[in-house]
C-alpha positions in Angstrom: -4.4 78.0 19.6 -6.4 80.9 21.9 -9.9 81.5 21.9 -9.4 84.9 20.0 -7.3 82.4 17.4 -10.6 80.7 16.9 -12.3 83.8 16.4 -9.5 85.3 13.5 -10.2 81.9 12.2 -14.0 82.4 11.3 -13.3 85.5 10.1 -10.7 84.7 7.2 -13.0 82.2 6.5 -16.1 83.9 5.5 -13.9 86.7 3.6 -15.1 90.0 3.2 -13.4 93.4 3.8 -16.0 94.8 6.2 -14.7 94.7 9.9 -16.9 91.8 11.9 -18.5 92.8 14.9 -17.7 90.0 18.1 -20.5 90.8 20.6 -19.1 89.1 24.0 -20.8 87.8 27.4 -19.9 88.9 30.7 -16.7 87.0 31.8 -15.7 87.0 27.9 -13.9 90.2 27.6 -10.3 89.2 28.2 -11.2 86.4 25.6 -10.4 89.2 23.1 -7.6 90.9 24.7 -5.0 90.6 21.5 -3.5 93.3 19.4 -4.6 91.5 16.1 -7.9 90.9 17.5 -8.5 94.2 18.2 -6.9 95.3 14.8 -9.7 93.1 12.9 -12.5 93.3 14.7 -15.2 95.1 16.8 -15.8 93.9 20.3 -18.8 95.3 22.3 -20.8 94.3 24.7 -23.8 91.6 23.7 -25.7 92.9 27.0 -28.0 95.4 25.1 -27.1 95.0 21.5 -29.1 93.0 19.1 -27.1 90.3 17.2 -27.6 90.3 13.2 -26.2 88.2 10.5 -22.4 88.1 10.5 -22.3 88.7 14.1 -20.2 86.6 16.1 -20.9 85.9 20.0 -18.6 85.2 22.3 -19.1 83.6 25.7 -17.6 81.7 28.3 -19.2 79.0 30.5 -18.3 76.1 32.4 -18.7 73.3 30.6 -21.5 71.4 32.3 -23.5 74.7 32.6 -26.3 73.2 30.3 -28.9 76.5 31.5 -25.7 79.2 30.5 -24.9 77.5 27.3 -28.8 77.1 26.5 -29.3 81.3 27.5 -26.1 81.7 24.8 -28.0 80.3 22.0 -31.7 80.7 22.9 -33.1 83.3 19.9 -30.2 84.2 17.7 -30.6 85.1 14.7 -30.1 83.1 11.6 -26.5 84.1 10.1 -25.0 84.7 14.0 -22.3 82.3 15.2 -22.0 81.7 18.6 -18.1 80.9 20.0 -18.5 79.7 23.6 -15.8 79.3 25.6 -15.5 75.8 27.8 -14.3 75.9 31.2 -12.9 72.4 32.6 -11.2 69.4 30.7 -12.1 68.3 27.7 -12.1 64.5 28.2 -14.5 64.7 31.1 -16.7 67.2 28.5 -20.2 66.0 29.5 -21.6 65.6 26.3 -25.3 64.5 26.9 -25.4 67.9 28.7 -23.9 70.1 26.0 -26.1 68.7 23.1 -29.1 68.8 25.0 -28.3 72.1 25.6 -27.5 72.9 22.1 -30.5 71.4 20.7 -32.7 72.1 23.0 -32.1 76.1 22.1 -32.9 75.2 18.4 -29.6 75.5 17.6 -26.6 72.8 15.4 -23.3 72.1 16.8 -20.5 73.3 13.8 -17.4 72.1 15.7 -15.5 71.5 18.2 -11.8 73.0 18.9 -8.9 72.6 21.4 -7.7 75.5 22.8 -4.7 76.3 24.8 -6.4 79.8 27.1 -5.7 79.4 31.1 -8.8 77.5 32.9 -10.5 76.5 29.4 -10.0 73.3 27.3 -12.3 74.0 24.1 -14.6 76.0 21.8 -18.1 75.2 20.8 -18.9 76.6 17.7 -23.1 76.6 17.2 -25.3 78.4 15.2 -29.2 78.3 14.5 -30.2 77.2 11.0 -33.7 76.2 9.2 -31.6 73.8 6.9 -28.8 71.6 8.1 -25.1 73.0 8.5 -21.8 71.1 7.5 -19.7 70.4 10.7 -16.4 72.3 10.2 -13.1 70.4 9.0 -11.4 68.6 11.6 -8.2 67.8 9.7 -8.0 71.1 8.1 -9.1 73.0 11.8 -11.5 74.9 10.1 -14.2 76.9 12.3 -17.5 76.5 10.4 -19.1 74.0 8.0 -20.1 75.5 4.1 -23.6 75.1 3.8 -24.7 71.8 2.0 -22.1 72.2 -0.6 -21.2 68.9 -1.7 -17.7 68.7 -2.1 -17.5 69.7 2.1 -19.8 66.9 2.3 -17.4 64.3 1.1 -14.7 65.8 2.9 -16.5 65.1 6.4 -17.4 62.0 5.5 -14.4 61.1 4.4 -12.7 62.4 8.0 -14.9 60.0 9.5 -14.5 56.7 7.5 -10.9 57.2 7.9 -10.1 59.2 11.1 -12.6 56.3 12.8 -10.5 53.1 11.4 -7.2 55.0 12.6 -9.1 55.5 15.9 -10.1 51.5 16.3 -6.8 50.4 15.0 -5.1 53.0 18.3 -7.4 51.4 20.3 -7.0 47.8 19.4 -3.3 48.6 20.2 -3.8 50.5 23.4 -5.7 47.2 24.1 -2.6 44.8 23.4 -0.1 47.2 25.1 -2.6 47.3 28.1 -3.3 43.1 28.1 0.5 42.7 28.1 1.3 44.8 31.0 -1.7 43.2 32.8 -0.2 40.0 32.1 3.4 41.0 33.0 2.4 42.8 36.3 0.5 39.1 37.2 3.3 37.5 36.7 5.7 40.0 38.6 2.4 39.4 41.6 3.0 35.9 41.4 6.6 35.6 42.9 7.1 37.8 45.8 10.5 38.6 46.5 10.8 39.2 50.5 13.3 41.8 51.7 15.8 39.7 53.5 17.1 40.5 57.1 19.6 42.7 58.4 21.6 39.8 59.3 21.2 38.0 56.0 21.9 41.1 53.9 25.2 41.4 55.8 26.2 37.9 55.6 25.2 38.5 51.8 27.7 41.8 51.0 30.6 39.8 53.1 30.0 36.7 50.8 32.4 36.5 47.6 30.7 36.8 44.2 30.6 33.9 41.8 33.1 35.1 40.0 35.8 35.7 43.2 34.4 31.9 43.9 35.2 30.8 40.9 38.7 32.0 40.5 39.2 30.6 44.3 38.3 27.4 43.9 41.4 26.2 41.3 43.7 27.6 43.9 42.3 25.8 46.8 42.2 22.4 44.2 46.0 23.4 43.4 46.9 23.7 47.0 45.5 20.6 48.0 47.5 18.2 45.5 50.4 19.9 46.8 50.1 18.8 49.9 49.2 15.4 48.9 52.1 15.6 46.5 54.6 16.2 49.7 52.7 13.6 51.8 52.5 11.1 49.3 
């Protein structure tokens, strides 16, 4: 999924028939660069337009850039979404940094999403709110939470009670697989094998195997009882 993926997303999800306006950052423009994109929606500038409900902002910052994320989301309007784009890799995301930031602008994190766009590893998708807003659905990828309605509710919480007891049970594996190999690489420590010498290895390939030993040795027991047999 691309950032402007994310964006199409939002969209089907509110509904509507009239075309959404995407007002994008500085550094943001090729963000939107898609023939469907520009089919469905309005992109223009956000330097000099004023953001109103329905209006979606796009921007792209690294993603320990606490003062560009914070400038993103400082006084939007109720009803805007913001879409900012994270620079770097997700699983080094610092994310004392990014909710500080967030927060810290007034404003609630709705999710979260992967993306596959050159140079960038995720989405942030926040908005400012008097009440509370519903995370989005991870399972289901969805962009935005739904309010307080109820039946959303349960859904995120049941994404959590489950999604976290697959998540322990991975790890308590990873844990097992990652003991054993400790164990096994120990044990491999544990008897050095030395890299034998020229001469040795030489005397070694001109040596018979057991099994050419094994097939000589009945002929050289054979040979000697017929000798003995003449001299006897």
């Amino acid at each position: 999924m691309r950032v402007h993926d994310v964006i199409l997303n939002m969209i089907d999800e509110r509904g509507g028939t009239d075309l959404p306006r995407v007002l994008v950052h500085d550094g943001a423009e090729a963000l939107m660069s898609s023939p469907i994109a520009a089919e469905r929606v309005s992109v223009q500038p956000a330097k000099g337009a004023t953001a109103v409900d329905g209006d979606i902002v796009l921007a792209r910052v690294s993603d320990g850039d606490a003062k560009a994320i914070q400038s993103v989301l400082t006084g939007l309007p109720a009803g805007v979404v913001a879409a900012i784009a994270l620079a770097g890799s997700l699983d080094t995301l610092p994310v004392g940094k990014l909710l500080d930031a967030v927060l810290g602008a007034g404003a609630q994190v709705q999710n979260l999403l992967p993306v596959q766009h050159s140079g960038l590893s995720a989405v942030l998708i926040a908005a400012r709110s008097d009440s509370v807003l519903l995370p989005g659905s991870y399972l289901r990828g969805t962009g935005t939470g739904t309010g307080t309605d109820d039946n959303a509710l349960r859904r995120i919480v049941a994404e959590w009670v489950v999604e976290s007891a697959v998540t322990r049970a991975r790890e308590a594996n990873l844990e097992r697989q990652l003991d054993q190999a400790t164990r096994q690489l120990a044990a491999a420590k544990g008897k050095p094998t030395a890299a034998p010498s020229p001469a040795a290895a030489s005397a070694a390939a001109r040596r018979p195997s057991r099994a050419q030993q094994g097939l000589r040795h009945p002929l050289k027991a054979a040979a000697h009882v017929a000798r003995k047999m003449r001299t006897g």
